[in-house]
C-alpha positions as CSV (number, residue, x, y, z in Angstrom):
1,X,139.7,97.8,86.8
2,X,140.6,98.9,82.8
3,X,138.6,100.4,80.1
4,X,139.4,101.0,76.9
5,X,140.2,104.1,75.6
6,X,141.0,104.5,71.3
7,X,141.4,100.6,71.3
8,X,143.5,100.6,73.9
9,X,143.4,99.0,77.8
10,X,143.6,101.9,80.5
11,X,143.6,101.8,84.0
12,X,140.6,103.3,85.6
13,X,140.3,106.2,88.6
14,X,138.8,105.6,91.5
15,X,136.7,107.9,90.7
16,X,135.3,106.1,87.8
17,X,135.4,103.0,89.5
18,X,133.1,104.8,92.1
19,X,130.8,106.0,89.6
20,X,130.8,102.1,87.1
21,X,130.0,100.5,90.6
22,X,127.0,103.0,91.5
23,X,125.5,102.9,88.0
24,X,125.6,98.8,88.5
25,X,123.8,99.3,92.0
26,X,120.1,98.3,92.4
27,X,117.5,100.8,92.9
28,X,115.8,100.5,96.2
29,X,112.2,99.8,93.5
30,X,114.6,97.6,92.1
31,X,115.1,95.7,95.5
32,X,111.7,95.8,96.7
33,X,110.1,94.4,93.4
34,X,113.2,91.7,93.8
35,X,112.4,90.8,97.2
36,X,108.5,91.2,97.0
37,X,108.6,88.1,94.4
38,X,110.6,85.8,96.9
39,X,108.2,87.2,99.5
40,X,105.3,85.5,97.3
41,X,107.1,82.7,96.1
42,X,108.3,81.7,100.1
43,X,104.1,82.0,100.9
44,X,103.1,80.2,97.7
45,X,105.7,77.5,99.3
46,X,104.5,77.7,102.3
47,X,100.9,77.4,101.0
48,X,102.0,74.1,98.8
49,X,104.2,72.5,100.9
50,X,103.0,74.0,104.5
51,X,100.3,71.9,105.5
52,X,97.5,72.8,107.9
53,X,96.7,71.2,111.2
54,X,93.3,69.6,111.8
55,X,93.0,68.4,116.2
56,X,96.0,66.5,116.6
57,X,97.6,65.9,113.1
58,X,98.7,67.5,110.0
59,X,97.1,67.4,106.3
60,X,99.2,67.7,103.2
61,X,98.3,71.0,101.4
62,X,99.2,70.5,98.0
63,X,97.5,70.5,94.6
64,X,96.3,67.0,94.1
65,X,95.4,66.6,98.7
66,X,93.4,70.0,97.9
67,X,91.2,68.2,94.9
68,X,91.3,65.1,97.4
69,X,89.6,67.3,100.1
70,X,87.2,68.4,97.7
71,X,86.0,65.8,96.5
72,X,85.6,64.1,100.0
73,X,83.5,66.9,101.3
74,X,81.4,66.4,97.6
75,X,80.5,63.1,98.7
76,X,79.3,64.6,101.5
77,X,77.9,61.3,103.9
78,X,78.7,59.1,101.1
79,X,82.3,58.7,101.8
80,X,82.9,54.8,102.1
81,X,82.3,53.4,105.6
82,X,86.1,52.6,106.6
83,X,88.1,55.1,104.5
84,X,91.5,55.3,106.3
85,X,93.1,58.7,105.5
86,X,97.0,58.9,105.5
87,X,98.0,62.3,107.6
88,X,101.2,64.8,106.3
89,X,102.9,63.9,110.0
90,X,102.0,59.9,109.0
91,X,99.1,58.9,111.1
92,X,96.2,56.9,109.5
93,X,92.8,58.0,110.6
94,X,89.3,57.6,109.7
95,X,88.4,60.3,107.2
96,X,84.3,61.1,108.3
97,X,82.3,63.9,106.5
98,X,82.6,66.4,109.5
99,X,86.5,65.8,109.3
100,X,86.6,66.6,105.8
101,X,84.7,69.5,106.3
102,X,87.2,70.8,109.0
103,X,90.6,70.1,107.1
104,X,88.7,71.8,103.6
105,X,88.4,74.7,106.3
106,X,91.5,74.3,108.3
107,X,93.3,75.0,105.1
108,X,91.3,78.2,103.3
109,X,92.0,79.3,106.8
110,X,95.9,78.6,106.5
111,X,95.5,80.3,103.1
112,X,94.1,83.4,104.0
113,X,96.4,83.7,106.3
114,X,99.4,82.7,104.9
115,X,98.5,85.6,101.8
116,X,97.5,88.1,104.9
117,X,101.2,87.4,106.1
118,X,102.8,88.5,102.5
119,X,100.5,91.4,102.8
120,X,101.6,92.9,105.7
121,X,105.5,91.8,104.8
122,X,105.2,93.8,101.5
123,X,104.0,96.9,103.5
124,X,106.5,96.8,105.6
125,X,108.5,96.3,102.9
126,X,107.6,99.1,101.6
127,X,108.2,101.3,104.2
128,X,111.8,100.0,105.0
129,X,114.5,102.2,104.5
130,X,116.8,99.4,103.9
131,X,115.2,97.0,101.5
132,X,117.8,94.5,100.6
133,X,118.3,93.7,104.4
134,X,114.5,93.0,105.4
135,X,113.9,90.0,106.5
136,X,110.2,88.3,105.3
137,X,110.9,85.0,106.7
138,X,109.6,85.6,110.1
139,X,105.8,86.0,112.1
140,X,104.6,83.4,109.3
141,X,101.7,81.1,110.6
142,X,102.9,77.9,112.0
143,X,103.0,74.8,109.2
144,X,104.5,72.0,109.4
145,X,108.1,71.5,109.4
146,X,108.4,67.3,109.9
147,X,109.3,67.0,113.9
């Protein structure tokens, strides 16, 4: 490694190799800021793109399904006699009030604890003396994953 010293190329010590490579280290508040934002992005994944199970089959979870959901348990015992209902694992059901009701609860359940999960991940986070090496990709509740 060189630096450059009255215009001119040097080599550098080890010494001041040591202390150019410690300066460029992260801080372990450094780390666990870093790692607390993938922690949230891998739930906020897991909360779009996750699903939640209702009985025997999966619902999509994202954005537009949510609004879906709503609006289905809005219409209350007005949904339209024979709505078929296209499932996240690819079934085709009869979508009744009482089973939009449950998959609008089936997934602010899955939400809650999905965030409860990051919760307890950034503790122990937190409290890990080796920051960079925690691993927040595991004890996350079950979603699905397309078998």
């Amino acid at each position: 490694m060189h630096k450059i010293v009255n215009g001119e190329q040097v080599e550098m010590t080890a010494e001041e190799i040591a202390e150019f490579e410690a300066s460029r280290a992260e801080s372990p508040e450094t780390i666990k800021a870093r790692k607390w934002e993938e922690i949230k992005a891998y739930r906020d994944n897991l909360v779009n793109e996750g699903g939640f199970k209702v009985g025997a089959h999966w619902y999509h979870s994202n954005l537009l399904s949510r609004t879906q959901y709503i609006s289905l348990v809005m219409m209350g015992a007005n949904i339209p006699a024979g709505t078929t209902w296209k499932t996240l694992d690819n079934g085709y059901i009869p979508m009744t009030q009482t089973l939009a009701g449950q998959i609008f609860a089936a997934g602010a359940a899955q939400d809650a604890a999905l965030f409860a999960k990051a919760a307890e991940h950034k503790a122990a986070l937190d409290a890990s003396s080796d920051p960079a090496n925690y691993d927040y990709k595991t004890g996350w509740p079950e979603t699905y994953t397309g078998d």
